[in-house]
C-alpha positions in Angstrom: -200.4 -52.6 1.2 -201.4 -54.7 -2.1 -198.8 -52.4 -4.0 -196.0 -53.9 -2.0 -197.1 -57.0 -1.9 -197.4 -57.3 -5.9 -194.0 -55.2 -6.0 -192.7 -57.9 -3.3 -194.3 -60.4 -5.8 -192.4 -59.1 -8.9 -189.2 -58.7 -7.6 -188.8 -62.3 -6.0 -190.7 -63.6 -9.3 -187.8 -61.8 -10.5 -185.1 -62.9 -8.9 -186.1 -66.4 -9.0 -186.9 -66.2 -12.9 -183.7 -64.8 -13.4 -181.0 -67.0 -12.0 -183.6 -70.2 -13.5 -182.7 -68.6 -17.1 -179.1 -68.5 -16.6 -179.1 -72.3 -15.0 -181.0 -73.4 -17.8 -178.6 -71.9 -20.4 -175.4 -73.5 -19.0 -177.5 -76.8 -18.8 -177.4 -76.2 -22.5 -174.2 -74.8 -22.9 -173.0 -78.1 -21.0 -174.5 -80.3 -22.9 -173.3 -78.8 -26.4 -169.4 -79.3 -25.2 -170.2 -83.0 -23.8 -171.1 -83.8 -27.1 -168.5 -81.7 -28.7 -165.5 -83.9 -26.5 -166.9 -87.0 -26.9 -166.6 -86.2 -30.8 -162.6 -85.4 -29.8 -162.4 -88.4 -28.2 -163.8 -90.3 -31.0 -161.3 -88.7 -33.1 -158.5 -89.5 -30.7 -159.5 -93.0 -30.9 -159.3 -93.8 -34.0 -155.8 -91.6 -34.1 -154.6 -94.3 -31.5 -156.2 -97.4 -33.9 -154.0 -96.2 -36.9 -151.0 -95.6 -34.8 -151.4 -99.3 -33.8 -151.5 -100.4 -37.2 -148.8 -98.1 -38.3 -146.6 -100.4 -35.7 -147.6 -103.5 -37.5 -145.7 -105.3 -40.3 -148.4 -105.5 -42.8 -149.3 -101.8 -42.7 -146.0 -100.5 -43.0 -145.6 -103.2 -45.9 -148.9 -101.7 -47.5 -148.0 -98.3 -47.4 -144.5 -99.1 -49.1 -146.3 -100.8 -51.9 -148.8 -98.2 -52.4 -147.3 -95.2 -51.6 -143.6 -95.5 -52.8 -143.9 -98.0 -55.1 -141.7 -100.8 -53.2 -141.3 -104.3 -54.3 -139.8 -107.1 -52.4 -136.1 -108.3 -54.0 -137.9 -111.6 -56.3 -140.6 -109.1 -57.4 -141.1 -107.2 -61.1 -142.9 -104.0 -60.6 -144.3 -103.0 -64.2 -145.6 -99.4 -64.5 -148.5 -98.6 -66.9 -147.9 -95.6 -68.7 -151.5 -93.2 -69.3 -152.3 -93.0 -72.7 -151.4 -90.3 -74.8 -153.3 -87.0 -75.1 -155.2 -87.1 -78.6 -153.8 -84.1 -80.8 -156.3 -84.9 -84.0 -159.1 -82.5 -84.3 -162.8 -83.7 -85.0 -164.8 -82.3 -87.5 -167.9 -80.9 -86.2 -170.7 -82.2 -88.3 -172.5 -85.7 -87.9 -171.8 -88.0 -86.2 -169.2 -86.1 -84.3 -171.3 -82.9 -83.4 -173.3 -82.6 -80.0 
């Protein structure tokens, strides 16, 4: 009698334990992808901020004039060449050495 009892114990100790676990892990699981789509979200946010601003006269204008180089028709646009590449050797000793 107290062997079924604790085997009656056991298997609804069990059962109950292991449903529990598997609840516990898609509590988990469900909070992980809540904070995973509310990063998306954030992402498709600010992907609907910069197609706002890419309808807007001043963005399109800034994008011209940084990206392609675009002047308006009374403007100069002067280009500053890099300097050249230095070809003259240094001798290794004082002060020029490491």
């Amino acid at each position: 009698m107290v062997v079924v009892a604790v085997v009656s114990a056991g298997a609804a100790l069990l059962l109950g334990v292991v449903p529990f676990q598997g609840w516990l892990d898609q509590r988990d699981r469900n909070a992980a992808l809540r904070v995973e789509v509310e990063a998306v979200e954030a992402g498709n946010r600010a992907y609907e901020d910069r197609m706002d601003a890419l309808e807007t006269d001043e963005e399109i204008e800034r994008l011209a004039r940084e990206d392609y180089g675009l002047v308006r028709p009374d403007e100069e646009a002067y280009a500053i060449q890099p300097a050249p590449a230095s070809d003259a050797e240094v001798p290794g000793i004082w002060p020029f050495a490491d």
